[in-house]
C-alpha positions as CSV (number, residue, x, y, z in Angstrom):
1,X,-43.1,105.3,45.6
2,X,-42.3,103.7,42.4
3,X,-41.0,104.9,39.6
4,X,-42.7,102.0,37.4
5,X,-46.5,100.5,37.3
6,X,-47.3,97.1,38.0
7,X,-49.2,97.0,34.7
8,X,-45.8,98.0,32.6
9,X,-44.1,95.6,34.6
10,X,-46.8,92.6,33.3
11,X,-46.2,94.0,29.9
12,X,-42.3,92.4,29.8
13,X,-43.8,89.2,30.7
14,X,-44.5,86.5,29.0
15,X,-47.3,85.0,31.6
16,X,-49.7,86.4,33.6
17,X,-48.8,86.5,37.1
18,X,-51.5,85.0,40.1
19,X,-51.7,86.7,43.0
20,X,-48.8,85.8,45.5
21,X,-46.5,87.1,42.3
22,X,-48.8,90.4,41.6
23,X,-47.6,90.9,45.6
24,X,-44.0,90.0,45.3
25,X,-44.1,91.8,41.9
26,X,-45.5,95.0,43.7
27,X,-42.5,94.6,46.4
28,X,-39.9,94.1,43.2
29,X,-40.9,97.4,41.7
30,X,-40.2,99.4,45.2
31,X,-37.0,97.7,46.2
32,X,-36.0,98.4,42.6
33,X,-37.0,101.7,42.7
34,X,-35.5,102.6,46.5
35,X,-32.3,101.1,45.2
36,X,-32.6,103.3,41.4
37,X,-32.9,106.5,43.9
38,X,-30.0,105.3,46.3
39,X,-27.9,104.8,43.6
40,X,-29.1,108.1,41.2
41,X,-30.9,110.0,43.6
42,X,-34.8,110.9,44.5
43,X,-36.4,111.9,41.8
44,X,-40.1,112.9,42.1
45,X,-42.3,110.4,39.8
46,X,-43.3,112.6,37.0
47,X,-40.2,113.6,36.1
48,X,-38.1,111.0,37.0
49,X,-35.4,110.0,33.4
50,X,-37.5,107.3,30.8
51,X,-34.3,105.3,31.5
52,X,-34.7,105.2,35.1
53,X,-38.4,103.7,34.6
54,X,-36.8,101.1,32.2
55,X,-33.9,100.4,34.6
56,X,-36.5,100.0,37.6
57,X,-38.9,97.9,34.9
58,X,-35.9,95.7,34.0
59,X,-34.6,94.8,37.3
60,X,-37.8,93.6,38.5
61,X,-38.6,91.4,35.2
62,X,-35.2,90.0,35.9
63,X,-36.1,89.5,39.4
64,X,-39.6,87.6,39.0
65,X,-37.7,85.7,36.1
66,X,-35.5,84.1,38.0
67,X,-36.2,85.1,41.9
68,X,-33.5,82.8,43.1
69,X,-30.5,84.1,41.2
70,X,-30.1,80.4,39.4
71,X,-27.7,80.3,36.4
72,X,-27.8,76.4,35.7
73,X,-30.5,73.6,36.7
74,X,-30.3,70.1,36.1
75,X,-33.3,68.0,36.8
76,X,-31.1,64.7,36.8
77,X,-28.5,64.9,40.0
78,X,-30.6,68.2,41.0
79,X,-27.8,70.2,40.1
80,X,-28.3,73.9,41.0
81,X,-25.9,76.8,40.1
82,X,-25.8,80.8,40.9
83,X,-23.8,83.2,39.3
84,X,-20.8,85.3,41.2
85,X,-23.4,88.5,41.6
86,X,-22.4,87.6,45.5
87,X,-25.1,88.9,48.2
88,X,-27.6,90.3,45.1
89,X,-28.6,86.6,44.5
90,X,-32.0,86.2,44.9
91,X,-32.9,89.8,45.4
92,X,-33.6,93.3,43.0
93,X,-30.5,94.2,42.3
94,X,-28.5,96.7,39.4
95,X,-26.2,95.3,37.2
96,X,-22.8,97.8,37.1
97,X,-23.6,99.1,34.0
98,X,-27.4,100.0,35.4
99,X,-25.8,101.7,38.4
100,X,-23.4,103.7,35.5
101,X,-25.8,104.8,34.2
102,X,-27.9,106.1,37.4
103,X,-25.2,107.6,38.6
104,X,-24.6,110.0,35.5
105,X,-28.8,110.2,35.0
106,X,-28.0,111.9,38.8
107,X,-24.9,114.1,37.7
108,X,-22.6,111.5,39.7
109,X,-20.0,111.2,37.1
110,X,-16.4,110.5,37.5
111,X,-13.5,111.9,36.5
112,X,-11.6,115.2,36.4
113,X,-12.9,118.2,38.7
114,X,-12.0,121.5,39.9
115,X,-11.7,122.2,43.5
116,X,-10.7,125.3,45.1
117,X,-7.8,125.4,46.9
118,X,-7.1,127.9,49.6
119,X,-3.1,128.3,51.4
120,X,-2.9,127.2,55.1
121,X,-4.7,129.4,57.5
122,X,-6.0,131.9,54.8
123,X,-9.6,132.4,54.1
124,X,-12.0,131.9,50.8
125,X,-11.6,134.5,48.1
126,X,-13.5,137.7,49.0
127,X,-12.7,137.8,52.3
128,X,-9.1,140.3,52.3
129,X,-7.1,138.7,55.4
130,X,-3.3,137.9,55.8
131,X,-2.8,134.2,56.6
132,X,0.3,132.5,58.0
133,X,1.9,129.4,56.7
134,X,3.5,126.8,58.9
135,X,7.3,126.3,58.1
136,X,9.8,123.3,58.1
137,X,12.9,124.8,59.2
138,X,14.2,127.3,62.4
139,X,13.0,129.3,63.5
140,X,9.9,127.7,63.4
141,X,7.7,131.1,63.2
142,X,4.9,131.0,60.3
143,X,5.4,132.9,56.8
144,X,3.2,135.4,56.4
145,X,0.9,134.3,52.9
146,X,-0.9,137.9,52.1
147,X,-4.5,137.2,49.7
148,X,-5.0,139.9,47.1
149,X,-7.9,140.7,45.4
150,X,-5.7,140.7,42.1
151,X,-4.0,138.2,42.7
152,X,-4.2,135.1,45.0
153,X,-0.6,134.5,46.0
């Protein structure tokens, strides 16, 4: 499954690819779209985001453009160079910003959130039950903590 054609990936190039690149091209357009759906989530094809398509499109050109993660070549001394992107040399990979980006396309987003918070041994709103709180002092016998319906504490 991939979220991106082969044919709009030949449109962001500037050459026409022979046939061991049409096969590692094919392979670049599923590991980027495995990794767009690891890092978003799975969206079925026809309704995956444009941006995830263009994401997936442009991590595969990036890949075929440069497939061994080179940042400086020197033909003289055969001085070869790759950038600090660590273990993603050489491979598909998303920039930080890319991943961002899928992340909030998938509802990941971080920040501030609310999270219900219940007192020790009581139950979930709805249920009407008496709970008991564990104390720090002697005697060490629990503190009753009633739920209301009105009012939780």
């Amino acid at each position: 499954m991939a979220y991106a054609t082969l044919d709009e990936l030949k449109g962001r190039l500037d050459w026409e690819l022979d046939e061991d690149e049409l096969r590692i091209a094919a392979g670049a357009l599923d590991d980027a779209s495995d990794l767009a759906a690891t890092y978003g989530r799975d969206w079925p094809e026809a309704t995956a985001p444009r941006l995830v398509k263009t994401l997936v499109l442009k991590s595969a050109a990036r890949y075929l453009r440069n497939p061994n993660g080179y940042t400086q070549s020197r033909a003289g001394d055969e001085t070869l160079a790759w950038s600090d992107i660590g273990r993603d040399s050489g491979t598909v990979y998303f920039a930080r910003e890319e991943i961002r980006l899928l992340e909030e396309l998938a509802g990941r987003k971080p920040g501030i959130t609310s999270v219900a918070v219940f007192a020790w041994g009581t139950k979930q709103r709805g249920h009407s039950a008496a709970g008991l709180v564990p104390v720090n002092y002697s005697p060490a016998s629990p503190f009753p903590l009633f739920e209301d319906e009105a009012s939780p504490w």
